[in-house]
N, CA, C and O of each residue as an XYZ file, in Angstrom:
368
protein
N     -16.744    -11.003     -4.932
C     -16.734     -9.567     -5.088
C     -17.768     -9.187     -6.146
O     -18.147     -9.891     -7.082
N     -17.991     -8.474     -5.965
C     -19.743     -7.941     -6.577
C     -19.147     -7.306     -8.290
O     -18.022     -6.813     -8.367
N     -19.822     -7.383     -9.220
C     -19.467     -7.149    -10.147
C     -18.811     -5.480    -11.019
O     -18.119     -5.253    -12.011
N     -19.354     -4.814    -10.201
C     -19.242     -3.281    -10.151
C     -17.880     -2.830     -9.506
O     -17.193     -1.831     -9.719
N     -17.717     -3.880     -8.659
C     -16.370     -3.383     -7.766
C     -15.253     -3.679     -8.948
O     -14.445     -2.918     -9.479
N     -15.545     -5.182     -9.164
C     -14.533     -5.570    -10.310
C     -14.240     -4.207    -11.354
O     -13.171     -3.716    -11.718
N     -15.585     -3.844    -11.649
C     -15.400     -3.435    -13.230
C     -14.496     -1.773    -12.664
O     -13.441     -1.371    -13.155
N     -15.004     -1.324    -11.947
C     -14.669     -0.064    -11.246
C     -13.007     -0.216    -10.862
O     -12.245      0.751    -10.855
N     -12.609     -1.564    -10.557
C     -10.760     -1.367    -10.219
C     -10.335     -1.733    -11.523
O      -9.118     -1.792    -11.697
N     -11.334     -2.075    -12.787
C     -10.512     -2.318    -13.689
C     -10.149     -0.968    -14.741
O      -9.284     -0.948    -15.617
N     -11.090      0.126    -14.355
C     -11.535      1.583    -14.554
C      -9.957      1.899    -14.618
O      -9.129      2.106    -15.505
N      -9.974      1.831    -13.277
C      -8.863      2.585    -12.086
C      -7.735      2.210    -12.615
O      -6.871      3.037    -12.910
N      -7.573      0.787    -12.826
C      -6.071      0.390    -13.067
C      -5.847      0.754    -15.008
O      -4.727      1.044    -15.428
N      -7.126      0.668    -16.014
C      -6.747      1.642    -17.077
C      -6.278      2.919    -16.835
O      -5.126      3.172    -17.189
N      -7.072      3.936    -16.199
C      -6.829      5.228    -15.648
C      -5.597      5.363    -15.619
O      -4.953      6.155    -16.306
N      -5.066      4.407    -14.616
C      -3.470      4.869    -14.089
C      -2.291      4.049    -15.033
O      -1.114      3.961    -14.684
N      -2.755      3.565    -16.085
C      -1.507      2.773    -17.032
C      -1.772      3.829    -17.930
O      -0.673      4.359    -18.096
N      -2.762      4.542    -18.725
C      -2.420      5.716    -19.129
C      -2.260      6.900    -18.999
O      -2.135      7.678    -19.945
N      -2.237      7.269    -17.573
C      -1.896      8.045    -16.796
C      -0.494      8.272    -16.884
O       0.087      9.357    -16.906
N       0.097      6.844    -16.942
C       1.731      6.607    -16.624
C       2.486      6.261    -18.426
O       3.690      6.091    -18.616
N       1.521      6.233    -19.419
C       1.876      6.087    -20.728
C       2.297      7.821    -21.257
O       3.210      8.057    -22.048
N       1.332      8.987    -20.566
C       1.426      9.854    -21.073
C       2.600     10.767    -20.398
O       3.151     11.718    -20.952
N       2.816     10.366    -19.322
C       3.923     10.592    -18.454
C       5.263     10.062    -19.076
O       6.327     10.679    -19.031
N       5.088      8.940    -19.613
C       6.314      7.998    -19.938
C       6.313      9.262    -21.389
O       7.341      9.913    -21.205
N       5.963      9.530    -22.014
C       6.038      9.905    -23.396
C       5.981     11.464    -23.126
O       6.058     12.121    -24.165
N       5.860     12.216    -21.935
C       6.252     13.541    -21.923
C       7.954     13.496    -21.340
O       8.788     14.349    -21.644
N       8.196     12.397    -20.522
C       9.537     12.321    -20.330
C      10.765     12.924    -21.367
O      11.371     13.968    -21.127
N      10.944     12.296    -22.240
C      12.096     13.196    -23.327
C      12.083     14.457    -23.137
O      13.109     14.817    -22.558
N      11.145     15.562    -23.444
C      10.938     16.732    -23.272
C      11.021     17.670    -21.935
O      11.060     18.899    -21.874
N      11.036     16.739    -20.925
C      11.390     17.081    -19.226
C      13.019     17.159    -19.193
O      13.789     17.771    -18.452
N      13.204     16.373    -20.192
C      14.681     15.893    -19.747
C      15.686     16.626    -20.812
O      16.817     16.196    -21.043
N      15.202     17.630    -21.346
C      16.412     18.564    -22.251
C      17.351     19.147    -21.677
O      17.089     19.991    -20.820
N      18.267     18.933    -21.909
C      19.726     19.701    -21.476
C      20.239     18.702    -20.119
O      21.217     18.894    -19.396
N      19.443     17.823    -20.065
C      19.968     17.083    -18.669
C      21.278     16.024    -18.992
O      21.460     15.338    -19.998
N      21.888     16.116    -18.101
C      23.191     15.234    -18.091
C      22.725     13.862    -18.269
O      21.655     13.521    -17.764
N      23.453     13.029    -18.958
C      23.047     11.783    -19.480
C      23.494     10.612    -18.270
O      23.878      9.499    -18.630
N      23.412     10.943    -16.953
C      23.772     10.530    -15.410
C      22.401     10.987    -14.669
O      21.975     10.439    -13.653
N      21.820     11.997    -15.284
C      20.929     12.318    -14.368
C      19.586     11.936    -15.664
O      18.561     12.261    -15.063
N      19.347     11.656    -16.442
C      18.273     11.157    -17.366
C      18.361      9.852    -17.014
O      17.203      9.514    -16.765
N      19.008      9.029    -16.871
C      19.248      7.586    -16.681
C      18.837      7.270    -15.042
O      18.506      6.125    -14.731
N      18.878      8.296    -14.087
C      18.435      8.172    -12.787
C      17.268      8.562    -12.562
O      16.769      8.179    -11.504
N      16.599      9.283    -13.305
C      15.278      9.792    -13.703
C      14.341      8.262    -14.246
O      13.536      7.637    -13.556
N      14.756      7.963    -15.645
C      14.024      6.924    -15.804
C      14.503      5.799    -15.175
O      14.011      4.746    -15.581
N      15.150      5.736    -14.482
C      15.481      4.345    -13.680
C      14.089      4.438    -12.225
O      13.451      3.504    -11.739
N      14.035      5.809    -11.918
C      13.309      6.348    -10.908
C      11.587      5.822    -11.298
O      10.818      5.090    -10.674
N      11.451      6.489    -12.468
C       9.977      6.857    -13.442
C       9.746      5.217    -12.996
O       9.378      4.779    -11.906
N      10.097      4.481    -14.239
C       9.853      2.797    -14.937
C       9.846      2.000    -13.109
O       8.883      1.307    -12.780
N      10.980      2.237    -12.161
C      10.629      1.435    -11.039
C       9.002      1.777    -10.525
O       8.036      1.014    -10.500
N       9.077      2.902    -10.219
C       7.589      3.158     -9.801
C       6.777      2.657    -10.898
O       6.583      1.487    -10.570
N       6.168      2.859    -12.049
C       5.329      2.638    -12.951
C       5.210      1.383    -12.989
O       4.040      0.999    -12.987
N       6.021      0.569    -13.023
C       6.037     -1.027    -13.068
C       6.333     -1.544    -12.042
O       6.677     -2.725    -12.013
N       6.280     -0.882    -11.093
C       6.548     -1.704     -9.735
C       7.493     -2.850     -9.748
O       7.318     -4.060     -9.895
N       8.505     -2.145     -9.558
C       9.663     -3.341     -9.661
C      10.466     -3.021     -8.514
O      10.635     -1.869     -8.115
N      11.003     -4.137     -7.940
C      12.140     -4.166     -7.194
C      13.709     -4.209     -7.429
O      14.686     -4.606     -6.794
N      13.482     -3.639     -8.584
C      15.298     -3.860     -9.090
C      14.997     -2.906    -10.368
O      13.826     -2.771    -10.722
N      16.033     -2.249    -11.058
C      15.668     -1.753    -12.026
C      17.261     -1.225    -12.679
O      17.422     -0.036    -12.407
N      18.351     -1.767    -13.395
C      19.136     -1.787    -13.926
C      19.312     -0.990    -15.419
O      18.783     -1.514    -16.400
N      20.090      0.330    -15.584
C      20.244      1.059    -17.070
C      21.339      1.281    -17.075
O      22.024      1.479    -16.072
N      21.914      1.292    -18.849
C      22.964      1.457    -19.221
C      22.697      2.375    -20.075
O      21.848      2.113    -20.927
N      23.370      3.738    -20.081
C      22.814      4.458    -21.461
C      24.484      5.369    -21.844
O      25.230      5.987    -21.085
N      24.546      5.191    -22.782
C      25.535      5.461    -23.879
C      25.349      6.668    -24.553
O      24.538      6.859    -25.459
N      26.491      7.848    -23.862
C      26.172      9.003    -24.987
C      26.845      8.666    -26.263
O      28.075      8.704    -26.298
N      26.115      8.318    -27.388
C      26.958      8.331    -29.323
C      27.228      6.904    -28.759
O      27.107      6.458    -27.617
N      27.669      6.283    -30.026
C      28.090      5.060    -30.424
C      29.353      4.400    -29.446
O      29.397      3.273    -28.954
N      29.979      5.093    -29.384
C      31.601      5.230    -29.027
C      31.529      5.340    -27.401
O      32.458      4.853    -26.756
N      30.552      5.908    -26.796
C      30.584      7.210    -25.751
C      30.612      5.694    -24.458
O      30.059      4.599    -24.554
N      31.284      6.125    -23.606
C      31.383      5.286    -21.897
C      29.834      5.249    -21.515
O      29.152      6.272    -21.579
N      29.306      4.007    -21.110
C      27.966      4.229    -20.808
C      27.850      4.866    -19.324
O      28.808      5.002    -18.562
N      27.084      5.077    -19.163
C      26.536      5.706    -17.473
C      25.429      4.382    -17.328
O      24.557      3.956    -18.087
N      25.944      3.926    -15.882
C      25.490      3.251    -15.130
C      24.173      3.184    -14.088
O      24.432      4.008    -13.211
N      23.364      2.797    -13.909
C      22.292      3.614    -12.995
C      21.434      2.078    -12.202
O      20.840      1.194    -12.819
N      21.536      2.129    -11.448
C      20.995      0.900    -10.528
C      20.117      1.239     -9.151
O      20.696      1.629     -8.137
N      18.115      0.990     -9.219
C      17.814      1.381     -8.595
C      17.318      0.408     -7.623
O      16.958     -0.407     -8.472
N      16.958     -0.255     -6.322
C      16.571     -1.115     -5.811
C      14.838     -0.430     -5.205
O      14.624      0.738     -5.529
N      13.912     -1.027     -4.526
C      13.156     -0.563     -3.793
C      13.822      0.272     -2.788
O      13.075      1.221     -2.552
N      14.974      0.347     -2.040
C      15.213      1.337     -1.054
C      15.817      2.702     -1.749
O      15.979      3.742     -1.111
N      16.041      2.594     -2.752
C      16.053      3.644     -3.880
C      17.596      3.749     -4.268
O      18.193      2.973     -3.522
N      18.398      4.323     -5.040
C      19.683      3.999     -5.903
C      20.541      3.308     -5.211
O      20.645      3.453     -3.993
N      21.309      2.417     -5.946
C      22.271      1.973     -5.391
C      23.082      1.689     -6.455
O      22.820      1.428     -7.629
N      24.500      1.818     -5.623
C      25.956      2.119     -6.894
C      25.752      0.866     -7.765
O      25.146     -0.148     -7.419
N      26.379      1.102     -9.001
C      26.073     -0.243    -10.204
C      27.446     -1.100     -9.631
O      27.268     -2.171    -10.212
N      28.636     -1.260     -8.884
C      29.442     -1.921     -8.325
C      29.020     -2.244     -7.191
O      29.748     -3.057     -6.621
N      28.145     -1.931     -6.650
C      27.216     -2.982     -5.141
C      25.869     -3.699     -5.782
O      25.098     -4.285     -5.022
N      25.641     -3.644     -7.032
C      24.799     -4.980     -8.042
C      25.632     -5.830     -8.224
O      26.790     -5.720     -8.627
N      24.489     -7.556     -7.638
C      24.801     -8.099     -7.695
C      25.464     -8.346     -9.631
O      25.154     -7.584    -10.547
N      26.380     -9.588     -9.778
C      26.462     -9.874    -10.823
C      25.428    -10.399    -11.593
O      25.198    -10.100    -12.765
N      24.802    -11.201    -10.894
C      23.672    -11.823    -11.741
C      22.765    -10.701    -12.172
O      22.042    -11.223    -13.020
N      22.574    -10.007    -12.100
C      21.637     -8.426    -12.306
C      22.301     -7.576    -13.484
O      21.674     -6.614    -13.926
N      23.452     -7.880    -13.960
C      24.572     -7.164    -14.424
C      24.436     -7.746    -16.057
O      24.166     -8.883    -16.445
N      24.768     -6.353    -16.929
C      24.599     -7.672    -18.709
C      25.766     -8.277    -19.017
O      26.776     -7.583    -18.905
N      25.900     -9.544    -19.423
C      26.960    -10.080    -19.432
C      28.376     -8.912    -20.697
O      28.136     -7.743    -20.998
N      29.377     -9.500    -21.060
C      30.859     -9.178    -21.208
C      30.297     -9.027    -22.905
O      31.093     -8.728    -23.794
């Protein structure tokens, strides 16, 4: 591959990691007043796409004390945190 092509997808793929840094860091501010069920399905949503992942597992805890909310996304997109497998799951 010719040297220009290289340097040109390496352009592209900076472009779009801070593309997705400034996105990642306007997030908080998108997400005011949002239910702490629907922020956790949001960035479960965001981080799968951005990092291209096929699995993408969050636990987020309102306060110290607070029941966490569960959020489990696969490539075919959410799936309940009781149809994750265990091995996917943080241990006890």
């Amino acid at each position: 591959m010719p040297e220009t092509e290289t340097g040109t997808r390496e352009v592209q793929q900076l472009r779009r990691c801070i593309r997705d840094l400034v996105a990642l860091s306007a997030f908080p501010a998108v997400c005011v007043g949002y239910a702490p069920l629907r922020i956790a399905e949001s960035l479960a949503d965001v981080l799968r796409h951005m990092l291209n992942l096929d699995f993408i597992y969050l636990a987020v805890r309102q306060g110290a004390d607070g029941i966490p909310v569960e959020v489990a996304h696969t490539s075919q997109g959410p799936t309940p945190p009781d149809r994750t497998p265990a091995c996917f799951l943080p241990g006890p």
